[in-house]
BALUM-511131 format. One record per residue (C-alpha): residue in three letters; x, y, z. Coordinates in nm, 4 decimals, always signed. Each point is the difference from the previous one (the first is absolute). Layout:
! BALUM-511131
+---------+----------+----------+----------+
| residuo |       c1 |       c2 |       c3 |
+---------+----------+----------+----------+
|     ALA |        X |        Y |        Z |
...
+---------+----------+----------+----------+
! end
This chain:
! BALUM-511131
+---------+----------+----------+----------+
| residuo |       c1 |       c2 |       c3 |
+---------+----------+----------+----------+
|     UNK |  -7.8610 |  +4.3206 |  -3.9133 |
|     UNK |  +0.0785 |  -0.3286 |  +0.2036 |
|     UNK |  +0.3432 |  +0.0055 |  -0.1844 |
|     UNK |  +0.0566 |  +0.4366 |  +0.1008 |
|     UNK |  -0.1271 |  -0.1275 |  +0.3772 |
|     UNK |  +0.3046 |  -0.2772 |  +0.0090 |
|     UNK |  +0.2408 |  +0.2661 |  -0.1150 |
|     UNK |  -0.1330 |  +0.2539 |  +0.2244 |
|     UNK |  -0.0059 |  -0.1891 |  +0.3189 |
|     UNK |  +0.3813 |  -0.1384 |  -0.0835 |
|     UNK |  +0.1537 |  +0.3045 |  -0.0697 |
|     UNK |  -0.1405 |  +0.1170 |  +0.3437 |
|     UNK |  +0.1226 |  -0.2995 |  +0.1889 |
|     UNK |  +0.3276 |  +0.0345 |  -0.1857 |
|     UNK |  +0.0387 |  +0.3821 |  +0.1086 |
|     UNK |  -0.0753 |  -0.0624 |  +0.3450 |
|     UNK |  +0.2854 |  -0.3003 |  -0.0372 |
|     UNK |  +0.2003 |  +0.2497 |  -0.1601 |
|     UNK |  -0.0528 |  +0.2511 |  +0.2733 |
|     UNK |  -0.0173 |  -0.1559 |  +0.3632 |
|     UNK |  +0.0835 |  -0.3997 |  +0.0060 |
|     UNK |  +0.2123 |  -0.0809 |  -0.2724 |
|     UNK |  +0.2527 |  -0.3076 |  +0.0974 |
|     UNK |  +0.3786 |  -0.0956 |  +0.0536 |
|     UNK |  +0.0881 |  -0.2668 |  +0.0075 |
|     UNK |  +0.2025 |  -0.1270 |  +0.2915 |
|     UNK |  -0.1290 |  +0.2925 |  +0.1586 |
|     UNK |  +0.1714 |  -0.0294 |  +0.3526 |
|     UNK |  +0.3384 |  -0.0633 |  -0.1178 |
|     UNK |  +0.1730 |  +0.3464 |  -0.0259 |
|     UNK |  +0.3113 |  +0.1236 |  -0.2316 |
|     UNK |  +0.2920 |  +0.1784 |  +0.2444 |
|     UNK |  -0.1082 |  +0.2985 |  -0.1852 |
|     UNK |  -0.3286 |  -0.0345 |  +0.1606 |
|     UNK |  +0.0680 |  -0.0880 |  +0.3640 |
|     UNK |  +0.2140 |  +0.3197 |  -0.0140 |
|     UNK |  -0.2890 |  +0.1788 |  -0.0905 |
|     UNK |  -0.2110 |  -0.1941 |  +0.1687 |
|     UNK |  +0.1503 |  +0.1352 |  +0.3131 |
|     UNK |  +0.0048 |  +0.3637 |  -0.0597 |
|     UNK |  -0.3473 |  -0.0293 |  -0.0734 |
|     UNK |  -0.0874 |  -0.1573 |  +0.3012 |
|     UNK |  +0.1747 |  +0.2894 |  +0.1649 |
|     UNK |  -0.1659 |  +0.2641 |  -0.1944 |
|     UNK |  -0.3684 |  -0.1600 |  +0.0958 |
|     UNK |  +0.0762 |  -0.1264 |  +0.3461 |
|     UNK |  -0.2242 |  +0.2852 |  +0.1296 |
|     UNK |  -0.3225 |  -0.0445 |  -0.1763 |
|     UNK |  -0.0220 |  -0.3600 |  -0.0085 |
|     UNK |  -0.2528 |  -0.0844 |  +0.3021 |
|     UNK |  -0.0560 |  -0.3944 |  -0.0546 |
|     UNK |  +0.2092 |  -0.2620 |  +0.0988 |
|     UNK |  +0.0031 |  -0.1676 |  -0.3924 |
|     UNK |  +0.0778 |  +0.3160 |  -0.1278 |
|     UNK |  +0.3509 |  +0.0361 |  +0.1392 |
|     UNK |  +0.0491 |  -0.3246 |  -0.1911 |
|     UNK |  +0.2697 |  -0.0255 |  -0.2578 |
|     UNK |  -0.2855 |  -0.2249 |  -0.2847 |
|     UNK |  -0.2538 |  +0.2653 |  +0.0696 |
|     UNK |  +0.2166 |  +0.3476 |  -0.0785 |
|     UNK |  +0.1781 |  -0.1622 |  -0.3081 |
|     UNK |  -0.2980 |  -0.0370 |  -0.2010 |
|     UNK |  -0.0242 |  +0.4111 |  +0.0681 |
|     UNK |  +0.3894 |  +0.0466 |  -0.0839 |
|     UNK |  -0.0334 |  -0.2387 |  -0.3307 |
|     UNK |  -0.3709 |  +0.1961 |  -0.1006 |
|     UNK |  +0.2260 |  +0.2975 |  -0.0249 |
|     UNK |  +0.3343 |  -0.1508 |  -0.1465 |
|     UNK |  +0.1564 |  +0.0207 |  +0.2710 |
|     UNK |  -0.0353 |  +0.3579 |  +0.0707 |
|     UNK |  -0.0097 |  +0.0731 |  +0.4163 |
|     UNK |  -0.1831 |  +0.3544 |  -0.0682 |
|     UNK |  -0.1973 |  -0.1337 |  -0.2165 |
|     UNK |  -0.1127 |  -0.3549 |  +0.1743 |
|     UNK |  -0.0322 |  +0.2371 |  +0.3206 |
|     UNK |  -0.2646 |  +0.2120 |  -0.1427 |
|     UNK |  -0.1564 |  -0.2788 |  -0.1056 |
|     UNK |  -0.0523 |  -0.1436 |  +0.3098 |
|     UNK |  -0.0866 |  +0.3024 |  +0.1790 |
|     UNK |  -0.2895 |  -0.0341 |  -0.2857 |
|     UNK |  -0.0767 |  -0.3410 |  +0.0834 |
|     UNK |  -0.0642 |  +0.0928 |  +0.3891 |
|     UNK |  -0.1994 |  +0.3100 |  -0.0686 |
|     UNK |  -0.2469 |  -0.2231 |  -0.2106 |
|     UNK |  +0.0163 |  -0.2619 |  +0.2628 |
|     UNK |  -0.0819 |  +0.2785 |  +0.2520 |
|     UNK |  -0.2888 |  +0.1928 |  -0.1751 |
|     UNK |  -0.1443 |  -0.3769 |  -0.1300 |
|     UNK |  +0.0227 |  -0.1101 |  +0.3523 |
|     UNK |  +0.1501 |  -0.3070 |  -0.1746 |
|     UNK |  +0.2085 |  -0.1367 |  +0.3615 |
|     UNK |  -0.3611 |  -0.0715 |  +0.1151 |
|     UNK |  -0.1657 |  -0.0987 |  -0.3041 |
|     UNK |  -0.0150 |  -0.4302 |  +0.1135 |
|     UNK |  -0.1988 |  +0.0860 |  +0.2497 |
|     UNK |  -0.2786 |  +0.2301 |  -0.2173 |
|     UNK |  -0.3350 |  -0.2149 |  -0.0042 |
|     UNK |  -0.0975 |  +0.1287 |  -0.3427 |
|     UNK |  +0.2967 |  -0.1305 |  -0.1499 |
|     UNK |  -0.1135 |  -0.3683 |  +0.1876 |
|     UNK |  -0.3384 |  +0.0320 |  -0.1611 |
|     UNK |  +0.1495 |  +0.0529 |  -0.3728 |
|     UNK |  +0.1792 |  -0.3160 |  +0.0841 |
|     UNK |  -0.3373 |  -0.1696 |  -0.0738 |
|     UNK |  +0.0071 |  +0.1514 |  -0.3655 |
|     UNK |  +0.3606 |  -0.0340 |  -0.0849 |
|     UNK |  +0.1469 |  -0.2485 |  +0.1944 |
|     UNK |  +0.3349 |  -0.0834 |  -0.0288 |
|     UNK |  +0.3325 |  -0.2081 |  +0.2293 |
|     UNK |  +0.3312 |  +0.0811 |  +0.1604 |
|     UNK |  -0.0094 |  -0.3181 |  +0.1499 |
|     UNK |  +0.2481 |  -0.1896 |  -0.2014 |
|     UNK |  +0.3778 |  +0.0415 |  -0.0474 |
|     UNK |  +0.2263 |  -0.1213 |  -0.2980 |
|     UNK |  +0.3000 |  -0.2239 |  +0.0878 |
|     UNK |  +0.2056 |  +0.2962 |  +0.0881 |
|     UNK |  -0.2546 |  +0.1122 |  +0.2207 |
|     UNK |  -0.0792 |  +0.2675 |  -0.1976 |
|     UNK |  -0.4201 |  +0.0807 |  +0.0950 |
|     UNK |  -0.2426 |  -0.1089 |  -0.3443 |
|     UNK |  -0.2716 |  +0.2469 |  -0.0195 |
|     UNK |  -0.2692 |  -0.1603 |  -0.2062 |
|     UNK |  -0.3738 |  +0.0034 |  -0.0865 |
|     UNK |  -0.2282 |  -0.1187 |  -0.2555 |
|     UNK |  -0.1114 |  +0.3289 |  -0.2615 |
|     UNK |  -0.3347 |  -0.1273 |  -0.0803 |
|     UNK |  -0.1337 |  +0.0120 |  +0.3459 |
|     UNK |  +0.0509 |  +0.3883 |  -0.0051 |
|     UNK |  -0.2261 |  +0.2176 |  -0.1416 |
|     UNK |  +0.2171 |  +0.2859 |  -0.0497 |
|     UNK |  -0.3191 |  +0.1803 |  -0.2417 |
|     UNK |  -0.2406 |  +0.0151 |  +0.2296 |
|     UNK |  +0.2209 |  +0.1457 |  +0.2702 |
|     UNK |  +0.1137 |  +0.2702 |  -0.2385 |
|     UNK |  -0.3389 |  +0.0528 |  -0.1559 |
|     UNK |  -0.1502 |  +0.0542 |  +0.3609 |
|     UNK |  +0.2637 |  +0.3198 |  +0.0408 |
|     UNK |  +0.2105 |  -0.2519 |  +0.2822 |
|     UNK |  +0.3061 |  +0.1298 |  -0.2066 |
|     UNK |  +0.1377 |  +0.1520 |  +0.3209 |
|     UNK |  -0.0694 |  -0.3034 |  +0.1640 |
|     UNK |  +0.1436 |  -0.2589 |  -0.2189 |
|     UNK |  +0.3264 |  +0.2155 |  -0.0453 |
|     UNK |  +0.0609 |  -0.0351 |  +0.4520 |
|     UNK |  -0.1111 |  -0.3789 |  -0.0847 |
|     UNK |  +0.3370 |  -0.0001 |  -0.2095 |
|     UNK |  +0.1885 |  +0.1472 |  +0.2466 |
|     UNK |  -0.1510 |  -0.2262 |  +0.2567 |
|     UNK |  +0.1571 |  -0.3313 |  -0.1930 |
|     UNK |  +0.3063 |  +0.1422 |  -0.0952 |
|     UNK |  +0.0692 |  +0.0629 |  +0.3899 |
|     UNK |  -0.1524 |  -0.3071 |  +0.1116 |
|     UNK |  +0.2709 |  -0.1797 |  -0.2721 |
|     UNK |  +0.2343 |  +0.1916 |  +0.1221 |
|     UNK |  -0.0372 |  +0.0162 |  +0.3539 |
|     UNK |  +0.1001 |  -0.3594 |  -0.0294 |
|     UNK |  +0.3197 |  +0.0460 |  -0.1572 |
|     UNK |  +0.0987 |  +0.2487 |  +0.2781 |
|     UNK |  -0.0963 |  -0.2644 |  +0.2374 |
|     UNK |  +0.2281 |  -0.2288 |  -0.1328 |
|     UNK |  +0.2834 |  +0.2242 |  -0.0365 |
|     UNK |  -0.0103 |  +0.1438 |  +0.3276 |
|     UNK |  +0.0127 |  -0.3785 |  +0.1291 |
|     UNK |  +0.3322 |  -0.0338 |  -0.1801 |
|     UNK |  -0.1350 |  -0.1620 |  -0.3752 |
|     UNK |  +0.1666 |  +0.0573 |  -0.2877 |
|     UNK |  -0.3109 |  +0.1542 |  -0.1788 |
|     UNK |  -0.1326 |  +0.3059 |  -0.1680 |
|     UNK |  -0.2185 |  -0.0181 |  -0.2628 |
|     UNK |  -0.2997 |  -0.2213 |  -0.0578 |
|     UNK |  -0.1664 |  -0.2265 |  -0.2957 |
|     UNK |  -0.3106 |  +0.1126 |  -0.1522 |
|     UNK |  -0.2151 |  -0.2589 |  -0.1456 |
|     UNK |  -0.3320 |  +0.0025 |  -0.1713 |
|     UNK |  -0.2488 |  -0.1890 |  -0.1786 |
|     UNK |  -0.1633 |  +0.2103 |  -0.2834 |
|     UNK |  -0.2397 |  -0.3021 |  -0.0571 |
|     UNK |  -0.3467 |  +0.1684 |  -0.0744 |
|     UNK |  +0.1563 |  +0.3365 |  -0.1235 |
|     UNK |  -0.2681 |  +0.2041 |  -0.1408 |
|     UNK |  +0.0595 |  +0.3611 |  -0.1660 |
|     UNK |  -0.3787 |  +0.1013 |  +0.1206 |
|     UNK |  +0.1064 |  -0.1211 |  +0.3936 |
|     UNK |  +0.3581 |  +0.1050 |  -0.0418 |
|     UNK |  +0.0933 |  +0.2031 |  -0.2832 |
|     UNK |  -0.2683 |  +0.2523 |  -0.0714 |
|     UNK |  +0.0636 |  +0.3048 |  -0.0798 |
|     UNK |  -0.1086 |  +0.1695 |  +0.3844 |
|     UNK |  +0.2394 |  -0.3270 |  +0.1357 |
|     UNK |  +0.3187 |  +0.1706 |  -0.2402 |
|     UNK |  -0.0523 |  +0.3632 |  +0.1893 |
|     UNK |  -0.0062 |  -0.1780 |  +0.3472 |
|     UNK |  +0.3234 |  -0.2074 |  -0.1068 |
|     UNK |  +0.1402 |  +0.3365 |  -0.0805 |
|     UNK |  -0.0485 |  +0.1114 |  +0.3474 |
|     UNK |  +0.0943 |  -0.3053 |  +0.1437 |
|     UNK |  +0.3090 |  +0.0142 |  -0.1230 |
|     UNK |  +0.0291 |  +0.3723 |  +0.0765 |
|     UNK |  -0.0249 |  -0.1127 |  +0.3122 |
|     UNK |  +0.2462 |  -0.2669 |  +0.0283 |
|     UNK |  +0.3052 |  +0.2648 |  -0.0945 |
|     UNK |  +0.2660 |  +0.0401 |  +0.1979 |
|     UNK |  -0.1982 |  -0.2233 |  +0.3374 |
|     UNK |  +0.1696 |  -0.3411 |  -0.1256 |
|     UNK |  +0.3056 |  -0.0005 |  -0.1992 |
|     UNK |  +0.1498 |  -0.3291 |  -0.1075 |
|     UNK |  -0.2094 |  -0.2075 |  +0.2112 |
|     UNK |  -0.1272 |  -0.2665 |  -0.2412 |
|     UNK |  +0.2659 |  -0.2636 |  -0.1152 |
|     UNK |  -0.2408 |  -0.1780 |  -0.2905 |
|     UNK |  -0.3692 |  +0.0620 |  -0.0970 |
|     UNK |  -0.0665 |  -0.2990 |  -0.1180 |
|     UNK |  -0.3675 |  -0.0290 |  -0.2410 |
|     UNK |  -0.1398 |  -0.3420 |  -0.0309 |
|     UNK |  -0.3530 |  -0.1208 |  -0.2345 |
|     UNK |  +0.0382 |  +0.3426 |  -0.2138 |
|     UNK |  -0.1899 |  +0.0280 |  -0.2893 |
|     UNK |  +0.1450 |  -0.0240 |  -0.2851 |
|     UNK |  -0.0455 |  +0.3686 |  -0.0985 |
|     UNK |  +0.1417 |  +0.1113 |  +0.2760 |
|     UNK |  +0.3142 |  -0.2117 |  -0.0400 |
|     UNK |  +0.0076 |  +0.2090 |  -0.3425 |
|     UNK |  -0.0356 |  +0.3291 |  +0.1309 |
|     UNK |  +0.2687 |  -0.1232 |  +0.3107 |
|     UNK |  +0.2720 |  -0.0710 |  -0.2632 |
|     UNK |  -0.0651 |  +0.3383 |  -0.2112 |
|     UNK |  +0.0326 |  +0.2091 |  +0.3440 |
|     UNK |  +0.2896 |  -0.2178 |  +0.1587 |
|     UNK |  +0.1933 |  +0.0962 |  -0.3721 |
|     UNK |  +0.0301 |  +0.3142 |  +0.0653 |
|     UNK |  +0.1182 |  -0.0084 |  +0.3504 |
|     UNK |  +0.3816 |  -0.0314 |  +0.1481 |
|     UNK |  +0.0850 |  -0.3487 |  +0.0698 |
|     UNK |  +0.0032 |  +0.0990 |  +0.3901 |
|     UNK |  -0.3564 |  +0.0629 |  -0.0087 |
|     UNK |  -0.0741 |  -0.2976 |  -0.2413 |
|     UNK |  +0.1412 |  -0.2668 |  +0.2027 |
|     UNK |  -0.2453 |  +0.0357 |  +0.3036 |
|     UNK |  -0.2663 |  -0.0857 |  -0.2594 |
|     UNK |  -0.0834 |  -0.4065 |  -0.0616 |
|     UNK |  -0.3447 |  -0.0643 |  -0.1669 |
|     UNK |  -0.1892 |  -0.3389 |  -0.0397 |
|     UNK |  -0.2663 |  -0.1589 |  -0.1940 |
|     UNK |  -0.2557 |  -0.2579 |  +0.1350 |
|     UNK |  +0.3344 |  -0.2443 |  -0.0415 |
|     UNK |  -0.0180 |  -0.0962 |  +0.3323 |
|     UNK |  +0.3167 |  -0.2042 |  -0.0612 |
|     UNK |  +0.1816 |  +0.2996 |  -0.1174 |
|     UNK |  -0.1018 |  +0.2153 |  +0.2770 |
|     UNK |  +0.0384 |  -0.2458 |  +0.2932 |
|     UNK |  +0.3531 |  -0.0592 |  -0.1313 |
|     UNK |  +0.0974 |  +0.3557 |  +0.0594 |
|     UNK |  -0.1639 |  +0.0422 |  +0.3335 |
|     UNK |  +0.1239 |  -0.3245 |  +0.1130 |
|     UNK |  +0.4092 |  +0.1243 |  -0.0421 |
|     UNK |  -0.0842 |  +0.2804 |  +0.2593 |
|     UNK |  -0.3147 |  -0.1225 |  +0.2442 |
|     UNK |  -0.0341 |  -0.3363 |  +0.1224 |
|     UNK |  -0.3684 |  -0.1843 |  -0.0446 |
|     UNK |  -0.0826 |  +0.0711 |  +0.3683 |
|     UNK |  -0.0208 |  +0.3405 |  -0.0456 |
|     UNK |  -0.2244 |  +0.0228 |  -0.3113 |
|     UNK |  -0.3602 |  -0.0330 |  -0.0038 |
|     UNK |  -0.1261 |  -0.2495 |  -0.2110 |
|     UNK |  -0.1302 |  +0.2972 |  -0.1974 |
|     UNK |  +0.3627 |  +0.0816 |  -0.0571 |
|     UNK |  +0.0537 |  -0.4103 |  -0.0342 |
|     UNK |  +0.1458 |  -0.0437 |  +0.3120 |
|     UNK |  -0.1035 |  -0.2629 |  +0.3221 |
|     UNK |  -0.0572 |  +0.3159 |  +0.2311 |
|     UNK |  -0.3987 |  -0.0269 |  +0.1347 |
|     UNK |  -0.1904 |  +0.2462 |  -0.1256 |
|     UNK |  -0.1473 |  +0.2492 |  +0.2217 |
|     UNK |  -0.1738 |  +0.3255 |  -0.0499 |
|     UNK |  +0.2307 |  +0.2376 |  -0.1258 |
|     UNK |  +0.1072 |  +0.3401 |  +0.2320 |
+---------+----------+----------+----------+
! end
C-alpha cells in the first residue's frame, strides 16, 4: 500500500507537470520562427488581454509553446484561461481572508529569488496536513488554496517582468522530510491530488523552471526514477531529487541560489521566519 500511495501521488504530480508547467529551458530566449509568431499572436489576442503583464511577450509564449505553436490553438487556450480566472474570481483571490487563514495550515514562501531572479516557492511538507483537510470535505477549499500559491508565485514573476527582468518561470523547492503515506499519501489524499491537478490545467503553463525534492525517502526516490523513465526528457529534466545528503543537495541549490536566500532549513544563512 505505502509503495501503490508513492506511485499514485507521482504519477499525479507528473500529469499535472505534463499538463500545465512543464519547463524550457532558456525560456525567454525566442527562435525567429517564434518572434514571427509571437507577433501575430499578439495581434490576434490584443483584444481580450485586460492586464498590463498579459500583453507581455514571456507571459503569451508559454500559451503559443503549450500549443506548438499553433495561434488558434494557443488563442483558445487563453480565452480558457480568463474564463476560469473570471468564474474563480482568481484576479482577487490575494486578498480572500480564507485563503490567509489556510496559510496557518500549509504555510509556504515566495520570498526568495534564485540568482537569476527567478522567485523560489518553497515550504516544508510535513507541516501540512493535507488528510485531515481532505477528510473534513475542505476538498473545495484546498483546491482555491492551490490556486492561491500558484498566483501568489506568480504574481511575482509578473512583477518582475513588468519592471523590465529577464524572468519567467520560478524554482520550486521542498523538503519531504517527515513524509508520511497516512498524512500525505492516503488513499482520500490521491483523489484530492487528482483534483488538484485537474485544477491546475491549462491556469499555469510552463511556469516552473526546476522542482527540486530534497530529504526524500528512499522509497520515494524509487518510485521517482520508475515514473521519470517513462517520461520525455523535456518533462524529466525539471525533476532533481535528494536524499538526507545534505552535501549533495546543497551543492545543487548552491549553483542557482546564493546562501542568503535559503533558509537554514534549505541550508542557507537566510533568518528563518514564519513561512507565508
Amino acid at each position: 500500500m505505502e509503495y501503490f500511495s508513492y506511485l499514485s501521488l507521482l504519477l499525479l504530480l507528473c500529469l499535472s507537470v505534463l499538463q500545465t508547467v512543464f519547463s524550457i529551458n532558456k525560456d525567454t530566449q525566442y527562435t525567429p520562427a517564434e518572434k514571427q509568431t509571437l507577433i501575430k499572436f499578439k495581434e490576434a489576442v490584443a483584444g481580450i488581454v485586460y492586464k498590463d503583464y498579459q500583453k507581455l511577450d514571456s507571459y503569451l509564449i508559454h500559451f503559443l509553446r503549450r500549443k506548438d505553436m499553433d495561434v488558434g490553438q494557443a488563442k483558445a487556450l487563453l480565452q480558457a484561461n480568463f474564463k476560469w480566472r473570471k468564474d474563480k474570481n482568481i484576479d482577487s483571490i490575494l486578498q480572500e481572508k480564507q485563503m490567509l487563514e489556510l496559510e496557518k495550515y500549509f504555510p509556504f514562501s515566495v520570498d526568495e529569488v534564485d540568482k537569476t531572479e527567478r522567485p523560489i516557492l518553497n515550504y516544508i511538507l510535513h507541516k501540512w496536513n493535507i488528510r485531515r483537510f481532505i477528510l473534513a470535505g475542505k476538498t473545495e477549499d484546498l483546491q482555491r488554496y492551490q490556486a492561491y500559491i500558484l498566483e501568489n508565485a506568480a504574481k511575482k514573476v509578473y512583477d518582475k517582468a513588468l519592471a523590465g527582468k529577464d524572468v519567467s518561470q520560478i524554482i520550486v523547492l521542498v523538503d519531504l522530510s517527515g513524509f508520511n503515506t497516512r498524512q500525505h499519501g492516503c488513499l482520500a489524499c490521491l483523489q484530492g491530488f487528482t483534483e488538484l491537478a485537474q485544477l491546475g490545467q491549462k491556469s499555469y503553463p510552463n511556469l516552473i523552471y526546476q522542482a527540486i525534492f530534497i530529504n526524500s525517502p528512499r522509497s520515494f526516490n524509487t518510485v521517482l526514477d520508475l515514473v521519470k523513465s517513462i517520461l520525455p526528457p523535456k518533462i524529466q529534466q525539471i525533476f532533481h531529487n535528494f536524499s538526507y545528503d545534505k552535501n549533495e543537495w546543497r551543492a545543487h541549490l548552491s549553483k542557482m541560489i546564493d546562501d542568503d536566500q535559503l533558509s537554514s532549513a534549505f541550508g542557507g544563512t537566510r533568518l528563518d521566519k514564519p513561512l507565508i
